[in-house]
N, C-alpha and C positions, 0 to 999 in steps of 0.2 A: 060155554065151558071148553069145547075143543079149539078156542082162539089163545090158550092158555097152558095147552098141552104142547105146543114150540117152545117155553120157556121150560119146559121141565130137566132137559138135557143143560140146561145152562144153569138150575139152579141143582143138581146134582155136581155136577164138577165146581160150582162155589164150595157147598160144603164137604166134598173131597177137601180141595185144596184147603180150607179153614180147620179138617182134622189134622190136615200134614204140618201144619204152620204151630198147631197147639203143641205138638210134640215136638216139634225142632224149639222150640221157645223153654217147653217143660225141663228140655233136656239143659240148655243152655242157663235155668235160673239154676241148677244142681253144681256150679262150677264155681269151686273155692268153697263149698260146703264141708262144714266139720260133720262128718261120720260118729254119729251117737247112736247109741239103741240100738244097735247093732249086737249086742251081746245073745251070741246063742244061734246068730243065724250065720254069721262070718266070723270065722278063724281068727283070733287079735293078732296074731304073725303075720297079717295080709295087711290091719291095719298100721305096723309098725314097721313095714316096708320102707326105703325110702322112693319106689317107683314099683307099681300093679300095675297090673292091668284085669279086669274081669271082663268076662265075656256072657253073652247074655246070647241064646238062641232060643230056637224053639224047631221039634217035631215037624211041625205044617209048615216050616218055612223053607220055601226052595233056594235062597242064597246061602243060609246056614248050612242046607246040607250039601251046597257046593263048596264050601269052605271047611267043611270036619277035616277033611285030613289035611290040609293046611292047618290046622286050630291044632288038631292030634300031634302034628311033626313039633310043629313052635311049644307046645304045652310039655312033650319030651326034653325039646332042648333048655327051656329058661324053669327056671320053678318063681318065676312071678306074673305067670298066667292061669287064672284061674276060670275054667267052665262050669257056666249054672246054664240049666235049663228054666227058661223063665216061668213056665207052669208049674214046674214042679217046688221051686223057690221063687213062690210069687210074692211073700210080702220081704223076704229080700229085695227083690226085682222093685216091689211099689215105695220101699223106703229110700232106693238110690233112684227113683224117679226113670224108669226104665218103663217106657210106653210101647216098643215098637222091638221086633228082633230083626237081623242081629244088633244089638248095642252092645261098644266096649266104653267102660267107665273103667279113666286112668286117675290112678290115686296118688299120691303122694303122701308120707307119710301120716296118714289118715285123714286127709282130707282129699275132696275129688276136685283132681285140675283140669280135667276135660269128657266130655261125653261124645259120641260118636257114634251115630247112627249109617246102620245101613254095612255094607259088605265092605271087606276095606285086603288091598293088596298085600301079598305076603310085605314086601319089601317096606312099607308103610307103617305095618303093624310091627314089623323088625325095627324099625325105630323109634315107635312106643315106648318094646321094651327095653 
């Protein structure tokens, strides 16, 4: 039994890494997707945009909350940034396929052209929008 317990650090980071992999792939089938059923949870002036962006955090996450007042300034200046929290708008969050925070899901006129996971540069996100 303990000839078998050196393999356990190596099959924990397999499936680490095979969760990261699920979620970069989930995010990636969501691109060019037409936005339906959406009625009730998002604004239709978000979906009639010709360029969104949503932003997707959470609470417990330490890069989100390094990034609020970056999110806060950029959210003042453009009005095609929009902030959900992902718990609080979760089947929001689970119908644009949004696994992980922070994710920004960029729209086009209602359809999504790209997903992006993870913390991202003001100047990066300045040309999203």
């Amino acid at each position: 039994m303990s000839e078998y317990l050196i393999y356990l650090p190596f099959v924990l980071i397999a499936l680490i890494t095979l969760m990261q992999l699920f979620i970069f792939f989930s995010a990636r089938r969501m691109r060019g997707r037409t936005l339906s059923g959406l009625e009730g949870l998002l604004d239709s002036a978000w979906l009639e945009q010709e360029r969104a962006v949503l932003y997707f955090s959470s609470a417990y996450c330490g890069p989100c909350k390094s990034m609020a007042p970056m999110i806060e300034k950029l959210a003042s200046e453009h009005d095609n940034l929009a902030k959900f929290d992902a718990i609080e708008h979760a089947e929001l969050a689970k119908k644009l396929g949004v696994r992980a925070a922070p994710t920004f899901v960029q729209l086009a006129r209602g359809r999504v052209e790209k997903v992006y996971l993870g913390a991202m540069s003001e100047s990066k996100l300045r040309q999203l929008l």
